[in-house]
KEGUVEX-496720 format. One line per field, with one value per residue (C-alpha): residue number from 1; x, y, z. Coordinates in steps of 0.5 Angstrom, whole numbers, m for minus. Layout:
N
n: [NUM; ...]
east: [X; ...]
north: [Y; ...]
up: [Z; ...]
END
This chain:
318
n: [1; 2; 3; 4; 5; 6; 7; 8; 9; 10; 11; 12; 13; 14; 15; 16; 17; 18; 19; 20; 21; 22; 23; 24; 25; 26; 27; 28; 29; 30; 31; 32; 33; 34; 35; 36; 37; 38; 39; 40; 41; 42; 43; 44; 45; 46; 47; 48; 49; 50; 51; 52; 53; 54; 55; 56; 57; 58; 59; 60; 61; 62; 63; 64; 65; 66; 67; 68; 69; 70; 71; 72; 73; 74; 75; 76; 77; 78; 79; 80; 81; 82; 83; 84; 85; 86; 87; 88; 89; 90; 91; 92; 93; 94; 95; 96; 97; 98; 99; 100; 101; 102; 103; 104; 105; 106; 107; 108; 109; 110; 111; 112; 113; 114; 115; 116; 117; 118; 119; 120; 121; 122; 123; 124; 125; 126; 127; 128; 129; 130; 131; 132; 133; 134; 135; 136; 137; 138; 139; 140; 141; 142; 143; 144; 145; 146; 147; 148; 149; 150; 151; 152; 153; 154; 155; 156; 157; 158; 159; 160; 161; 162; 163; 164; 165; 166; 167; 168; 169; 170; 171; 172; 173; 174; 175; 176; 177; 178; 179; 180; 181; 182; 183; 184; 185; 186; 187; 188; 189; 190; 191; 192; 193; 194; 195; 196; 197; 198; 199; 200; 201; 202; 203; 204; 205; 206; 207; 208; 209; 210; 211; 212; 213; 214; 215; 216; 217; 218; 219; 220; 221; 222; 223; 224; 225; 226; 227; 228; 229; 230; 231; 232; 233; 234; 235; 236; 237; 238; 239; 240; 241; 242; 243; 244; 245; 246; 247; 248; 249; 250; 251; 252; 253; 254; 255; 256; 257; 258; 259; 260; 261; 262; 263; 264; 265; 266; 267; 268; 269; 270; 271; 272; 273; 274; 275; 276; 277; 278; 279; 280; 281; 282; 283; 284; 285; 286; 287; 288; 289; 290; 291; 292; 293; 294; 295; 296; 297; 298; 299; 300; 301; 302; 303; 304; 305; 306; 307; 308; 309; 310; 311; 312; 313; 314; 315; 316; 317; 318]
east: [252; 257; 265; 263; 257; 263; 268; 263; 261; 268; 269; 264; 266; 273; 270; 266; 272; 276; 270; 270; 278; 278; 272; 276; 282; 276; 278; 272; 273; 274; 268; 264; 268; 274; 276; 270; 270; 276; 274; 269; 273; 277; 271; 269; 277; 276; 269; 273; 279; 274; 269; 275; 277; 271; 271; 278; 282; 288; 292; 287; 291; 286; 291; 286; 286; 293; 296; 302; 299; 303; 301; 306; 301; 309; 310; 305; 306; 307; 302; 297; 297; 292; 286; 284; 291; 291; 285; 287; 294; 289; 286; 292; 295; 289; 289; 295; 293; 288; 293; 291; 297; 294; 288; 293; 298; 293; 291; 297; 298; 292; 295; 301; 298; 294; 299; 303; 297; 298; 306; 311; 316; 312; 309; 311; 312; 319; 322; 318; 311; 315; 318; 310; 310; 315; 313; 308; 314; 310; 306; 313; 316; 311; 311; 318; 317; 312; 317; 323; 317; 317; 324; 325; 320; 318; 324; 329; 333; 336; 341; 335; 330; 336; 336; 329; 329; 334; 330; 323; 328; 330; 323; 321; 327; 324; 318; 319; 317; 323; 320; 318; 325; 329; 324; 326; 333; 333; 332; 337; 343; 340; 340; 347; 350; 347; 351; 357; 357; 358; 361; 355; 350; 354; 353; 346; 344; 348; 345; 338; 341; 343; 337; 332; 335; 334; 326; 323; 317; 323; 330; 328; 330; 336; 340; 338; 341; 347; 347; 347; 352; 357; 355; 358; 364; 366; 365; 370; 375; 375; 378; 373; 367; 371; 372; 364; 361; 365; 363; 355; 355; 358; 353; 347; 348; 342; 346; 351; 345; 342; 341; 345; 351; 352; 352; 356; 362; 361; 362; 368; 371; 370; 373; 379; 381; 379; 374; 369; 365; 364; 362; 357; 354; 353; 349; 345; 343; 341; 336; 333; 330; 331; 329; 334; 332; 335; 340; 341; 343; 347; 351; 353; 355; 360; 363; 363; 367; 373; 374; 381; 379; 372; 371; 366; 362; 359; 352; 350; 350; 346]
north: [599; 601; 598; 593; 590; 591; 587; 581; 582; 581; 575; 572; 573; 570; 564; 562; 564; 560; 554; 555; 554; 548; 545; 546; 542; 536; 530; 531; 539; 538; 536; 540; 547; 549; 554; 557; 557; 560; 565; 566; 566; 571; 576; 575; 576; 582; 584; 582; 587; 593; 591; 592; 597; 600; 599; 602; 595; 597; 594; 588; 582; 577; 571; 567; 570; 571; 568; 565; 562; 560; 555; 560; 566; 569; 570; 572; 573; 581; 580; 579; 587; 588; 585; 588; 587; 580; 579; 582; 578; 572; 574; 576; 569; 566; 571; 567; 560; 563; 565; 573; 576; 584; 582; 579; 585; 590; 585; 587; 593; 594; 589; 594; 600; 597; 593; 601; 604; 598; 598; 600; 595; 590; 593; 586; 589; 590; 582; 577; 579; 584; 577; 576; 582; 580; 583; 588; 594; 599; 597; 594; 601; 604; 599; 601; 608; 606; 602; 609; 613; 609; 609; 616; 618; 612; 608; 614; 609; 613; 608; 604; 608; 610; 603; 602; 609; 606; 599; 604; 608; 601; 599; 605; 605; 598; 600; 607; 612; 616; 622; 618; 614; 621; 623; 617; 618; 625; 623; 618; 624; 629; 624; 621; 628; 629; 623; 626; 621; 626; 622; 619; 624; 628; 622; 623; 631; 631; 624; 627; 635; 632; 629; 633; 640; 639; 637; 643; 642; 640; 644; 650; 645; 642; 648; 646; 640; 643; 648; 642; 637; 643; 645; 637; 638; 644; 641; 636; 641; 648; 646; 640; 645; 650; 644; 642; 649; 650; 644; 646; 652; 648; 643; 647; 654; 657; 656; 661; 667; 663; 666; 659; 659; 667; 664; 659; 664; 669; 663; 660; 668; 668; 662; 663; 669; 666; 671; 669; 675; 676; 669; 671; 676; 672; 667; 673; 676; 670; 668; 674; 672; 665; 662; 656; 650; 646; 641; 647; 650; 645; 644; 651; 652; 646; 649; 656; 651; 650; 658; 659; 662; 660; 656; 650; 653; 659; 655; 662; 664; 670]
up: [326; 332; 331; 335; 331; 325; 328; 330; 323; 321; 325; 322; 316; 317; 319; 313; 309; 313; 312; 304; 304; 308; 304; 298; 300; 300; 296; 292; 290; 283; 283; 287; 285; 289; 286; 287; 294; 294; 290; 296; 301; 298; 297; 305; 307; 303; 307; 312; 313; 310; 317; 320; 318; 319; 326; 326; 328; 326; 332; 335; 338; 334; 335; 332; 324; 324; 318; 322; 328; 335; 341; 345; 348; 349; 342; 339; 331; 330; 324; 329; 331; 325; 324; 317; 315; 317; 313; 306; 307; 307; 300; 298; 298; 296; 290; 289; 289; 284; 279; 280; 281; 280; 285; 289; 289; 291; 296; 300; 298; 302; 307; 308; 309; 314; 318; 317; 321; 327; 327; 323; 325; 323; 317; 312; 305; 307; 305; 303; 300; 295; 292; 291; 286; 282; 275; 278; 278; 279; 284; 288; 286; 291; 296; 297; 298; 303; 306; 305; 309; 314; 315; 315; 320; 324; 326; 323; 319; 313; 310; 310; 307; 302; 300; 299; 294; 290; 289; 288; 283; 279; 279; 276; 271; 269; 267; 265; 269; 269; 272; 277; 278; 279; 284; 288; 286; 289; 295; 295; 293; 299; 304; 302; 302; 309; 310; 307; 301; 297; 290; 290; 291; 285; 281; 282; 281; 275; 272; 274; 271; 265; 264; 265; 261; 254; 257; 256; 262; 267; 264; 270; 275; 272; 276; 281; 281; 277; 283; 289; 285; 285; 294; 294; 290; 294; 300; 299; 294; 291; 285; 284; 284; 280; 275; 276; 275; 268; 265; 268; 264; 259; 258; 260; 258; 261; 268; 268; 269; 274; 281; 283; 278; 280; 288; 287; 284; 289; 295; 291; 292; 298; 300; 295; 299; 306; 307; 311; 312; 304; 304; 309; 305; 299; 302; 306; 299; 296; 301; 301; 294; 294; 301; 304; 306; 311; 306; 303; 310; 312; 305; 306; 313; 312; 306; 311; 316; 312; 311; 316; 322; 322; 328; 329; 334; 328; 325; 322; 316; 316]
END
């Protein structure tokens, strides 16, 4: 069957769950079954959205199975730009009514993945059908990283996508799953620290550290966090990273004959003797082994920055 042939399929299918749905508000649906013709009609929404998403109907403007529905053909509903994320946002809510919550949540899962394919300033799950998944955390943890995604690398929007990591973190928390909580949490400290946030991203590597290094699967990436939360604090005082890095080494022994807590002392030399060439030189050496990123990269040159007689113009660090 050609995209065509699926799309007239799924339109039909549409229809039908549309009848059942109508029959089953009748006077006499308890007697002649109403619940099971809604139970129907969910299955031939579901059919429907898989036909069309088989034809690839990721951005039809079906108006007439948009699930909000408008006489103005100026305003047309955003919902309309996907077919099959129409259709499983009608089964989602009919899994409601039926009072099956994880049928219902998978539903929309499969909605807001569709709707990200047509457009992601319309995709839904950033509001109200996240309240349709109250008690489903996992499932609402994702959708909010789905959502951070989103704000990341479609609409660039990072203090958005900042706030969705921090809910998918509570969610996680809720349930849990703290490897995945600190996951999300990560992103948040990294992109608060390229927002100069610096406090609260210090909060975060060292919450993350502290937790992960008596952990023997995870204590080899305590460093790192130790290593970061102290690029912070040397961002905003020398003096607070001198404190921050004895009380790592304190805490977490196995960081003083890190490649990263020996860096950290050679830069904080430097920078007390306001050599910038020195500075230079230990970070040289460090990328040798260990190649920068580019938060890295960018933690480190803002530090070389306020080395006297460091002008701003100088972006190297190599």
């Amino acid at each position: 069957m050609d995209n065509a042939g699926k799309e007239r399929e799924a339109v039909q299918l549409m229809a039908e769950a549309e009848k059942r749905v109508k029959a089953s508000h009748s006077f006499l649906r308890g007697l002649f079954g109403g619940n099971t013709r809604i139970e129907e009609a969910c299955e031939m929404y579901t059919r429907a959205a898989n036909m069309f998403k088989m034809a690839k109907n990721w951005s039809a403007w079906l108006a007439k199975w948009c699930h909000v529905r408008t006489q103005d053909p100026n305003r047309r509903n955003p919902g309309c730009r996907s077919a099959a994320g129409n259709a499983f946002c009608l089964a989602a809510k009919l899994h409601m009514q039926l009072q099956s919550k994880h049928d219902s949540a998978t539903s929309f899962v499969d909605a807001g993945n569709a709707y990200k394919k047509a457009d992601p300033q319309v995709f839904p799950l950033d509001g109200v059908l996240i309240v349709r998944l109250r008690g489903r955390f996992t499932i609402a943890a994702k959708h909010h990283i789905t959502i951070a995604e989103i704000y990341e690398t479609e609409l660039v929007d990072i203090e958005k996508a900042i706030a969705h990591y921090e809910q998918s973190a509570d969610y996680y928390k809720g349930e849990e799953s703290n490897s995945s909580a600190n996951k999300c949490l990560l992103k948040v400290a990294a992109y608060a620290a390229q927002l100069e946030q610096y406090q609260k991203a210090i909060e975060i590597y060292e919450q993350v550290g502290a937790n992960t290094m008596d952990n023997p699967l995870l204590k080899y990436s305590a460093k790192d966090y130790f290593f970061k939360a102290a690029l912070c604090h040397f961002i905003v005082d020398e003096l607070n990273a001198k404190l921050a890095l004895e009380k790592y080494e304190e805490m977490f022994p196995a960081f003083t004959d890190s490649r990263e807590c020996k860096l950290l002392k050679k830069l904080l030399e430097a920078h007390e003797e306001q050599n910038s060439e020195a500075y230079t030189e230990a970070v040289k050496e460090f990328d040798s082994i260990s190649r920068l990123d580019q938060w890295l990269t960018t933690m480190l040159l803002r530090i070389k920055k306020s080395i006297q007689g460091d002008g701003e113009g100088d972006g190297d660090l190599k």
